[in-house]
C-alpha positions in Angstrom: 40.1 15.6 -14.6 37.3 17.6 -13.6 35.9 20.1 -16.1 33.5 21.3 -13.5 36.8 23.3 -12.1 37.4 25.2 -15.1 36.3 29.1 -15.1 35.1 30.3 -18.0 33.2 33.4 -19.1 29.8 31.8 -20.8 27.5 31.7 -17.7 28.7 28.1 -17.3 26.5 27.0 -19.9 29.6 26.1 -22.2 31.5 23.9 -19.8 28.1 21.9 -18.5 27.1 20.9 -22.0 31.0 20.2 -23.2 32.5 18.6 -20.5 34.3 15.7 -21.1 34.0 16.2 -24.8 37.5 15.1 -26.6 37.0 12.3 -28.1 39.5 9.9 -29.0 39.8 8.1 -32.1 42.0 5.2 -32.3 39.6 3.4 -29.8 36.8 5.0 -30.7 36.0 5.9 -26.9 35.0 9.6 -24.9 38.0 11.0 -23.4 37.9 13.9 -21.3 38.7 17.3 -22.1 42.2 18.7 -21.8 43.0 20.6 -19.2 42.9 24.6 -19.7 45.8 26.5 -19.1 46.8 26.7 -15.3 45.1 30.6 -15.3 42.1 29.2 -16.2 41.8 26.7 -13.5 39.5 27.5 -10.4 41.0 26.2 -6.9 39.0 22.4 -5.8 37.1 22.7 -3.1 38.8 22.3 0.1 38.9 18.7 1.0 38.0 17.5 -2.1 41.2 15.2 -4.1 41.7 15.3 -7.8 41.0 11.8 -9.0 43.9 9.8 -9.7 44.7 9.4 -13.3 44.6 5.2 -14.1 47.8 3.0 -13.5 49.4 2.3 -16.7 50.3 -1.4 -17.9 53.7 -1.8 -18.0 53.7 -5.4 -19.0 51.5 -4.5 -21.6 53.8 -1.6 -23.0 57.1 -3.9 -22.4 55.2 -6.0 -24.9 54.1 -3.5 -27.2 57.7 -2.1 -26.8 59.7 -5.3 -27.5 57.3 -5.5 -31.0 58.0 -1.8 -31.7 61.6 -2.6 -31.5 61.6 -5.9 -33.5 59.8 -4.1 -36.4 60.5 -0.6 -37.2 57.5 -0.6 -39.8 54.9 -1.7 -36.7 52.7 1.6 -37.0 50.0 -0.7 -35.0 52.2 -1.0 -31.9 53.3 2.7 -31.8 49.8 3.7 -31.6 48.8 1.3 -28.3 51.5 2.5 -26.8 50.8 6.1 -27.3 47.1 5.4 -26.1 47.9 3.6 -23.0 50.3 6.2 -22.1 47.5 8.7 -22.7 44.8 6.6 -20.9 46.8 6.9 -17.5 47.4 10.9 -18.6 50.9 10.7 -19.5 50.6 12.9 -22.5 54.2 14.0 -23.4 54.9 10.2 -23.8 51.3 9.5 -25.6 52.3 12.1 -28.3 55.8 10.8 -28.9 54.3 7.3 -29.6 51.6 8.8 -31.8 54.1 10.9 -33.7 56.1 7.8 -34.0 53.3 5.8 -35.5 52.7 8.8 -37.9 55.7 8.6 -39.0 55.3 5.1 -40.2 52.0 5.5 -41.8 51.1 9.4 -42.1 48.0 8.8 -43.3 46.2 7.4 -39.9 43.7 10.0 -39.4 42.7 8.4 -36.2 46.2 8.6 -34.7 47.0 12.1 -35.8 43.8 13.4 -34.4 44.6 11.8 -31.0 48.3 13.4 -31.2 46.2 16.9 -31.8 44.0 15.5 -28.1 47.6 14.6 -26.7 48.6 18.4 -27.4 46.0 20.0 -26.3 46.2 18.4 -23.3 49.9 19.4 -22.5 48.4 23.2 -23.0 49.3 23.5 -26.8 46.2 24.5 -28.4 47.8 26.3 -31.4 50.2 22.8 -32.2 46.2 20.9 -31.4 44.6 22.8 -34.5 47.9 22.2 -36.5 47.5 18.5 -36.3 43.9 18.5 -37.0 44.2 20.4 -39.8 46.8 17.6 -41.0 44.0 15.0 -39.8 41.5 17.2 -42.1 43.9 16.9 -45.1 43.6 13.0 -44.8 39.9 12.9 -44.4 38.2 16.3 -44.5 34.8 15.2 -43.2 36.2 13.2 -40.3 33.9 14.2 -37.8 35.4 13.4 -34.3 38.3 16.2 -35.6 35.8 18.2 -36.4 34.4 17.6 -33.2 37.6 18.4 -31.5 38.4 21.4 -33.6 35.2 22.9 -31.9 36.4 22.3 -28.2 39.6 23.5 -28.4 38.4 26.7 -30.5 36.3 26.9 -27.6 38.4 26.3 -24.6 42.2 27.0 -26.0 41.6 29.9 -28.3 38.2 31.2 -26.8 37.4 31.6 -30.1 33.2 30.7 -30.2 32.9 31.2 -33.2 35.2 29.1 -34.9 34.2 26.6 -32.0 30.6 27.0 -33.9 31.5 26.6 -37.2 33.6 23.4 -36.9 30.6 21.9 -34.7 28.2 23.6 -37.9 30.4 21.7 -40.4 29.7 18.2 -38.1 26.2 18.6 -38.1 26.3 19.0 -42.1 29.1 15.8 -42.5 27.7 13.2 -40.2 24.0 14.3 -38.8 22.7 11.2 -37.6 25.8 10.9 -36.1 27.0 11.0 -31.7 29.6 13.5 -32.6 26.5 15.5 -34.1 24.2 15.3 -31.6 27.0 16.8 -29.2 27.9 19.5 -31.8 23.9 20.6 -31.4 24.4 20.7 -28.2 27.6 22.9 -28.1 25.9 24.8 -30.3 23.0 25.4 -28.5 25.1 26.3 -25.2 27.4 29.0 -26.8 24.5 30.5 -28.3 22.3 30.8 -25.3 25.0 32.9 -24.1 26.2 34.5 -27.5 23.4 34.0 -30.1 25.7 35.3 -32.8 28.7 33.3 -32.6 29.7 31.5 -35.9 27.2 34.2 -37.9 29.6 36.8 -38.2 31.0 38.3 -35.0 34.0 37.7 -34.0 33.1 36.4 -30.5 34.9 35.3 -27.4 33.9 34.2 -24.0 34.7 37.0 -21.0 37.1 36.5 -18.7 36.8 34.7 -15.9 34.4 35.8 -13.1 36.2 37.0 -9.6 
């Protein structure tokens, strides 16, 4: 998915520095951004494909399927299965394995923060910040949710700054962190545009340019 497509009001500065910016937790790898809703999308340039999203394993998930089924209690299993799903962009099915794998052990941050990715990705910012705040319950200095929290204030609500004050908070949890290092940078780009957001203002990107 290409982030570079995305139209939004903040000079470009926003989308250059963020792009590709969810991050996933369970494996503990990047994971591109989810897509913005479908009025927010610019047209590809003529000629040019969307890359195909990566073939999923399906002897791998008749395996992790068959050990789902044999023990009801496998939170372990419930989670692959909901990240290979999402690693070949399947999302509806990703979040209905994460939410089963919550349901065996609620208290997996890292699985409940990728069901929040797995939302936002099917356009449901509002459900994203829901789960992250139950991720923030578990573990309120988990900085990849806070992470997270920041690009989908960003992108889903176009709300900077709460964007800037969840990327603030992972600069002050984890500073010698990756996840901080990309907060300063997100920080950096909304402010070139809006040097006020998170101080204050209540701040949103413009609309999108004609």
């Amino acid at each position: 998915m290409n982030r570079e497509s995305f139209v939004m009001g903040v000079a470009g500065v926003l989308l250059g520095l963020l792009g590709g910016w969810i991050i996933g937790s369970q494996q503990g790898v990047s994971r591109p951004a989810a897509p913005a809703p479908v009025q927010q999308q610019a047209a590809a340039p003529a000629g040019q494909a969307q890359p195909a999203a990566p073939a999923l394993d399906e002897n791998r998930v008749a395996q992790l399927k068959t050990e789902a089924d044999r023990d009801p209690r496998n939170a372990a299993a419930r989670a692959q299965l909901g990240n290979l799903y999402f690693d070949s962009e399947r999302f509806d099915e990703a979040a209905r394995w994460y939410s089963a794998a919550l349901d065996v052990d609620p208290r997996a941050v890292e699985v409940s923060t990728d069901l929040g990715i797995a939302y936002y990705y099917t356009n449901q910012p509002d459900k994203a910040l829901a789960q992250f705040e139950k991720s923030l319950a578990i573990n309120p200095t988990h900085s990849k949710t806070l992470l997270n929290v920041g690009v989908v204030r960003a992108w889903g609500k176009q709300d900077l700054d709460g964007a800037a004050r969840a990327w603030e908070r992972v600069i002050e949890v984890a500073p010698r962190s990756e996840e901080a290092a990309r907060a300063k940078q997100g920080l950096e780009g909304i402010r070139a545009a809006h040097p006020d957001a998170g101080r204050g203002g209540a701040t949103k990107p413009q609309g999108p340019s004609n």
